[in-house]
C-alpha positions as a Python dict, from the first residue, in 0.01 Angstrom:
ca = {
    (1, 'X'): (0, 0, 0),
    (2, 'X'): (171, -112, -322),
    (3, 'X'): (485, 94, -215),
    (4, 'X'): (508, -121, 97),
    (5, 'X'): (437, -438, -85),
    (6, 'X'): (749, -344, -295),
    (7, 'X'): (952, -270, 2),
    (8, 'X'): (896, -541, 177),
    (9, 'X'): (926, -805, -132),
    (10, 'X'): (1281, -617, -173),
    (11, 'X'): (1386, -691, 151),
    (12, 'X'): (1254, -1064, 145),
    (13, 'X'): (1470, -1089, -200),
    (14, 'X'): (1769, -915, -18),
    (15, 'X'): (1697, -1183, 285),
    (16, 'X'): (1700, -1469, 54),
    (17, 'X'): (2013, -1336, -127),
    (18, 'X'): (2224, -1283, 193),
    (19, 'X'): (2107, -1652, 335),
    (20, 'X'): (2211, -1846, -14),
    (21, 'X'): (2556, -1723, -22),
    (22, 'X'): (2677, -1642, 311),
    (23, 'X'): (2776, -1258, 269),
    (24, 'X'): (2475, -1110, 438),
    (25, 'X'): (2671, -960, 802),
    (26, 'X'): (2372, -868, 948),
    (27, 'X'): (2212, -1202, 1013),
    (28, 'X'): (2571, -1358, 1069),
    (29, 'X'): (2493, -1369, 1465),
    (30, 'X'): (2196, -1594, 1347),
    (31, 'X'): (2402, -1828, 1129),
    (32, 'X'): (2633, -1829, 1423),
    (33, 'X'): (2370, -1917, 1693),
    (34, 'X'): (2220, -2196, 1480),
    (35, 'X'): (2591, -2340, 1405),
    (36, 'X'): (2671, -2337, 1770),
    (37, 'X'): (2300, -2530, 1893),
    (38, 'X'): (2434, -2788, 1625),
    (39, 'X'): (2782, -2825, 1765),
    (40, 'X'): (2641, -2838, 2120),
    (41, 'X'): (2359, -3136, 1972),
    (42, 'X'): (2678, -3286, 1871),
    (43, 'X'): (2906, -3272, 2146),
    (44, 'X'): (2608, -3397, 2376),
    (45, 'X'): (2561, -3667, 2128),
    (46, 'X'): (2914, -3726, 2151),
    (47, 'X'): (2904, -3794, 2555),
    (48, 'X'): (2612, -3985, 2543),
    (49, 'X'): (2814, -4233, 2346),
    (50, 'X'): (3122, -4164, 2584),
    (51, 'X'): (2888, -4239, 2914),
    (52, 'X'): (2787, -4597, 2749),
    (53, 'X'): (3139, -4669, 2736),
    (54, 'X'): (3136, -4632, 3110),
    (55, 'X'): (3116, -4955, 3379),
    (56, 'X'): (2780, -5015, 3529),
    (57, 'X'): (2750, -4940, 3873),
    (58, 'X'): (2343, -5034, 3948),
    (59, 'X'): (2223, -5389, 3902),
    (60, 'X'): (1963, -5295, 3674),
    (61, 'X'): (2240, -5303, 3412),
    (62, 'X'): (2294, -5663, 3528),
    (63, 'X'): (2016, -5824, 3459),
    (64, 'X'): (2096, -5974, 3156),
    (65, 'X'): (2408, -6191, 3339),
    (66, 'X'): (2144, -6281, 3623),
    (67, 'X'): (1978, -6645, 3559),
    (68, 'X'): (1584, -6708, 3580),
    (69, 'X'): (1496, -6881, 3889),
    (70, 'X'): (1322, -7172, 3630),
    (71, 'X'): (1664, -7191, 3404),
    (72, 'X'): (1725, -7575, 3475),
    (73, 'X'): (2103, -7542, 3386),
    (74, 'X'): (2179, -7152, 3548),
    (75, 'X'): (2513, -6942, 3518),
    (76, 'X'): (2425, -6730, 3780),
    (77, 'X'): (2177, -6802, 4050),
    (78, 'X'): (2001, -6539, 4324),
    (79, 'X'): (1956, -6671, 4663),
    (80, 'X'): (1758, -6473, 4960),
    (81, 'X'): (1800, -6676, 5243),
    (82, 'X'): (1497, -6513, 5436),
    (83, 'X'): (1099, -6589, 5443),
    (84, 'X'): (1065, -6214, 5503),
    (85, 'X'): (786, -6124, 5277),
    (86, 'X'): (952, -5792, 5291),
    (87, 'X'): (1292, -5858, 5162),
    (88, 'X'): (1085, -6093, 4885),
    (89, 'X'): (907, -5741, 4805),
    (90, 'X'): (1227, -5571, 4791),
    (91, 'X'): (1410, -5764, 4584),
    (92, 'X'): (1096, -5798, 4363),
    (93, 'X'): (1086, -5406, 4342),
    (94, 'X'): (1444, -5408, 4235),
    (95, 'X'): (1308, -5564, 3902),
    (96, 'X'): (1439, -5859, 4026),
    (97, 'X'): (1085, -6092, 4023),
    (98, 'X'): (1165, -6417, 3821),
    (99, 'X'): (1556, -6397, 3891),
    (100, 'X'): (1583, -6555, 4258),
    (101, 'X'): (1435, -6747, 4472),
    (102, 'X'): (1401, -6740, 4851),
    (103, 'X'): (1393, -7019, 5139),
    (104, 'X'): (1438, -6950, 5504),
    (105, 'X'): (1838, -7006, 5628),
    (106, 'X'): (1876, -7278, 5837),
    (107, 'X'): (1996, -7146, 6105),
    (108, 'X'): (1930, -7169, 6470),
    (109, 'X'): (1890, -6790, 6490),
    (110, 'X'): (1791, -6749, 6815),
    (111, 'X'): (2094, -7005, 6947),
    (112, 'X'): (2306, -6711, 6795),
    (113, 'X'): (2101, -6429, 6916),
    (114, 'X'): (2175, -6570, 7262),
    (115, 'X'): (2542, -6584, 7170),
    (116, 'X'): (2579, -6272, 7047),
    (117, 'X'): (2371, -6108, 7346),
    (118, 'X'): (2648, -6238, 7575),
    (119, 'X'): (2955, -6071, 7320),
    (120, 'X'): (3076, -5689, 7322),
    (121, 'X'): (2938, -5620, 6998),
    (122, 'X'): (2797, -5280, 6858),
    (123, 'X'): (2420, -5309, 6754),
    (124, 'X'): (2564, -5239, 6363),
    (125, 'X'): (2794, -5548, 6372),
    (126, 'X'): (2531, -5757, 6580),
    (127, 'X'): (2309, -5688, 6245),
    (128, 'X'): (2584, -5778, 6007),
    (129, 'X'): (2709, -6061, 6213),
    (130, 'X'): (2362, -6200, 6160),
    (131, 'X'): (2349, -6135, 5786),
    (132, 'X'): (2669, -6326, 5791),
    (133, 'X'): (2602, -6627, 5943),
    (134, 'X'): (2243, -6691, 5826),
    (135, 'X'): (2366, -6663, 5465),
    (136, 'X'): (2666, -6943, 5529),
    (137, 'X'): (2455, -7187, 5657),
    (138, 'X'): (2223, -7140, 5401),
    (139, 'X'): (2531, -7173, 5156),
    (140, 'X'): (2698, -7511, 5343),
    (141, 'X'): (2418, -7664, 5485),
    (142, 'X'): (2133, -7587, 5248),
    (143, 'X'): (2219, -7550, 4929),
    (144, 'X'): (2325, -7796, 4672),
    (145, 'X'): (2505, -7671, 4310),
    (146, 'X'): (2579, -7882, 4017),
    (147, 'X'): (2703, -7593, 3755),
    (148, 'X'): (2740, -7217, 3727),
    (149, 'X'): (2714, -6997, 4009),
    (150, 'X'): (2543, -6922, 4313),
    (151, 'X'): (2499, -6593, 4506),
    (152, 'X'): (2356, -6642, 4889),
    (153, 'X'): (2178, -6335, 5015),
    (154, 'X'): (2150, -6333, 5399),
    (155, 'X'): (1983, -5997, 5580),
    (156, 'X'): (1896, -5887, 5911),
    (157, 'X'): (1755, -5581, 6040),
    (158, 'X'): (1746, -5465, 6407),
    (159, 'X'): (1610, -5184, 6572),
    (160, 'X'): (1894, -4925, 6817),
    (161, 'X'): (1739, -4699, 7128),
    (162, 'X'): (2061, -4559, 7285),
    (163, 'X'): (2262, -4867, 7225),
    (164, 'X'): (1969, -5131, 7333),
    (165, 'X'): (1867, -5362, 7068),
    (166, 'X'): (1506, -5421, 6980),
    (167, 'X'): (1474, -5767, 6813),
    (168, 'X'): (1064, -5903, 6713),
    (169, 'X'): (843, -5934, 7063),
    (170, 'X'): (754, -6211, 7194),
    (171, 'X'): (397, -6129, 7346),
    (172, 'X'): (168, -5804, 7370),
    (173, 'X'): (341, -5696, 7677),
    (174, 'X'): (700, -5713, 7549),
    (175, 'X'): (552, -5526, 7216),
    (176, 'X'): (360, -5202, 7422),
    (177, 'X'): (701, -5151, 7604),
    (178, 'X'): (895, -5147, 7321),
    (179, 'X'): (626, -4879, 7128),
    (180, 'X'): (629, -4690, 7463),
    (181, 'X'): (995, -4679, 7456),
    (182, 'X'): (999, -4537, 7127),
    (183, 'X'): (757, -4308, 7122),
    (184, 'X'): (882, -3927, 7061),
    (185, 'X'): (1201, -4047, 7030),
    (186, 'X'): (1480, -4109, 6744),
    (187, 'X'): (1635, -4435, 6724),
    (188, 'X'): (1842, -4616, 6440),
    (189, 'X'): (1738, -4871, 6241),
    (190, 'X'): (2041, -5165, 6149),
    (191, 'X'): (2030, -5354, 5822),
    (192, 'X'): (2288, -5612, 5794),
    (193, 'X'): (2361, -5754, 5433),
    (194, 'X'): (2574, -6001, 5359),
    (195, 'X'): (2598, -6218, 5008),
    (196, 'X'): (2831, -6562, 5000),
    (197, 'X'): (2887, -6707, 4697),
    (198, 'X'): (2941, -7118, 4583),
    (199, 'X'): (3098, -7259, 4262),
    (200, 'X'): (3262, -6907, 4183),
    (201, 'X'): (3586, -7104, 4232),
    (202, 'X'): (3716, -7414, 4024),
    (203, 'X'): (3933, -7579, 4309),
    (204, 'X'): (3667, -7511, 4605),
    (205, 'X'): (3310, -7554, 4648),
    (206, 'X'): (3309, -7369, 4990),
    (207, 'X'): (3110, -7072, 5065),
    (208, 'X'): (3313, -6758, 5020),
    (209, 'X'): (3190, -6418, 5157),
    (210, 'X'): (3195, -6190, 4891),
    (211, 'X'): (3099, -5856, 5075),
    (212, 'X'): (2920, -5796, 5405),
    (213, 'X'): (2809, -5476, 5540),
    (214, 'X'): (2556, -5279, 5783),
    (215, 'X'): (2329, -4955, 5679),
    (216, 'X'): (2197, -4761, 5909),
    (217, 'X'): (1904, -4531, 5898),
    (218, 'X'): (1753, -4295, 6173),
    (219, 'X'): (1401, -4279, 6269),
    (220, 'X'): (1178, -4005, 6467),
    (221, 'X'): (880, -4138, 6617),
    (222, 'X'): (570, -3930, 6722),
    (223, 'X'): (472, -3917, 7069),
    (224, 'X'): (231, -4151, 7091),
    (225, 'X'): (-91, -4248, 7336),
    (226, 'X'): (-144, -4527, 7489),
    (227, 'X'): (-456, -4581, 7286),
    (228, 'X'): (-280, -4540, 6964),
    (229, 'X'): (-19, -4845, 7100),
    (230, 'X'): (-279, -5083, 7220),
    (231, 'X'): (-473, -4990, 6894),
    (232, 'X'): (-158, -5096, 6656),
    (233, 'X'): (-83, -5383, 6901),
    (234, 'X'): (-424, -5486, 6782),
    (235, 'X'): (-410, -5506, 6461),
    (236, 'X'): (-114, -5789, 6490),
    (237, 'X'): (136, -5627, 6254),
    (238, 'X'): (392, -5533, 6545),
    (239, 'X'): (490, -5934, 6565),
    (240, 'X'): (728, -6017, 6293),
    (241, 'X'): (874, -5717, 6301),
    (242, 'X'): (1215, -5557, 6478),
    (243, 'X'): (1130, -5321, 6735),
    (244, 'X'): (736, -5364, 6657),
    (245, 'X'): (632, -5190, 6415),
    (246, 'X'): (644, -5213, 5991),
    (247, 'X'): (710, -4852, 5849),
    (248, 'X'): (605, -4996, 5542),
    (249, 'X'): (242, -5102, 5674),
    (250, 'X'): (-43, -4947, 5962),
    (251, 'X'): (333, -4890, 6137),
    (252, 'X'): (400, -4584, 5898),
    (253, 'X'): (160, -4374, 6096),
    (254, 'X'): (424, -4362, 6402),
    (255, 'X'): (674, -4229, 6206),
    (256, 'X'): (743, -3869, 6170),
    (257, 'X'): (1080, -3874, 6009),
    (258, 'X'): (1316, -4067, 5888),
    (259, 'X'): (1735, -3992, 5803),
    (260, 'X'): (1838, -4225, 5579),
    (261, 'X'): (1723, -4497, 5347),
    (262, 'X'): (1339, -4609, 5387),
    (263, 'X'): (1442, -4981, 5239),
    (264, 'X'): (1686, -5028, 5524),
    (265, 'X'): (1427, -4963, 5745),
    (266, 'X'): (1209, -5213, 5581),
    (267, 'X'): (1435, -5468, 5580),
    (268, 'X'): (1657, -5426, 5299),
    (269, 'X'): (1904, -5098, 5196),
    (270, 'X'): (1803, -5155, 4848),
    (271, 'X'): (2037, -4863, 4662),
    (272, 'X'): (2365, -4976, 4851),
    (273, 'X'): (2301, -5376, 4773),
    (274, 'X'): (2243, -5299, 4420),
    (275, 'X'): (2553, -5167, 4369),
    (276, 'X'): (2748, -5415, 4604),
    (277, 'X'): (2569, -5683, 4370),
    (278, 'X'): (2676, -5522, 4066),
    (279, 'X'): (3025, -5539, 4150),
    (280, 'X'): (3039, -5841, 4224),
    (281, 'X'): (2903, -6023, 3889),
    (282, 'X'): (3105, -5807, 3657),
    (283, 'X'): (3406, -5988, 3822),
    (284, 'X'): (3283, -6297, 3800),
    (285, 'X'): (3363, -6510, 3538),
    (286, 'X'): (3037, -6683, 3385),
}
């Protein structure tokens, strides 16, 4: 036993000796592993600073530029033009909850609907054409600026089965046709988004369209009975909502898939209008 305490305290000394001034060849594939987790630390340190560097695409790196809806004197101003409670959710999920306000567009929207019913339009540009228009009147008609800058957000979101478009029903009847229409089938789902903005320009007060776009999203209902339909119909939720039903409420239950983003189908593509948004106010000049 003390000959193998000796050995090994020989070797520990040896160890030691090697380690202090580098000579040691043995344990130089240890040295060089440790050396080379340090340079990789570093050079990961190194991007980190490199990615910060880097333009913000998402609008969570925007808040700070984004006014709160109580600032009496605002630079920048958030507008939904909408008394969905669903886009209000939305945007409120998007961190965006003491930032904008929202008041229904003024708008005859169902003078328009009749317009655009008589038009050769696709279902995607009736949506954005929509978006479009509710935001501007909100903008010309509704809204009244005295300093910084306002940004209008105008949305609407229609339901597609084979190129017929499902707006909200009027009555039960007009609601269990459109369920029994879509029942075991896929359809699309059309979000139009459009944001104006007012006092971005020195030399104009007019509402200028700063981007404007549709997202789509596909949508697999089960086959469903005619219990289940009259059931849902009863529960009231089908009637403020495109193509009668709210995949974000009882309405989930008829859905068996979905292609696409879930916030388009609820009423506002909230990925693609963050980074629309962020463009946007990093060009503008506050």
């Amino acid at each position: 036993n003390i000959m193998m305490y000796k050995v090994a305290l020989s070797v520990l000394i040896t160890v030691c000796g090697c380690i202090s001034n580098n000579s040691c060849q043995g344990f130089s594939l240890h040295t060089s592993k440790t050396t080379a987790h340090r340079t990789s630390i570093m050079s990961a340190s190194n991007s980190d600073g490199a990615a910060s560097d880097e333009p913000s695409k998402l609008l969570v790196s925007s808040f700070h530029r984004i006014s709160s809806a109580s600032d009496p004197e605002p630079k920048l101003r958030l507008i939904l033009a909408s008394q969905s409670p669903r886009r209000t959710e939305i945007l409120g999920m998007m961190g965006l909850a003491g930032r904008f306000t929202a008041s229904p567009s003024p708008l005859d929207e169902e003078k328009l609907q009749i317009e655009l019913s008589q038009q050769d339009i696709s279902p995607s540009d009736y949506a954005r054409t929509l978006a479009e228009r509710k935001a501007h009147a909100y903008a010309a008609e509704a809204l009244e600026i005295t300093s910084g800058v306002a940004l209008i957000i105008g949305s609407d979101t229609i339901v597609d089965l084979d190129g017929h478009i499902m707006e909200k029903p009027t009555d039960e009847k007009v609601a269990h046709s459109m369920l029994s229409s879509l029942s075991g089938n896929w359809h699309q789902v059309h979000t139009g988004v459009a944001v104006y903005s007012v006092g971005a320009s020195a030399s104009s007060n007019e509402p200028q369209l700063m981007f404007s776009f549709t997202d789509t999203a596909k949508v697999k209902f089960a086959s469903l009975t005619d219990r289940d339909i009259k059931a849902y119909i009863d529960t009231r939720e089908p009637f403020d909502k495109a193509g009668s039903y709210g995949i974000q409420g009882i309405g989930g239950q008829l859905v068996e898939s979905i292609s696409g983003d879930f916030f388009t189908v609820m009423g506002l593509p909230m990925h693609r209008l963050s980074r629309e948004l962020t463009d946007v106010i990093k060009n503008l000049d506050l």
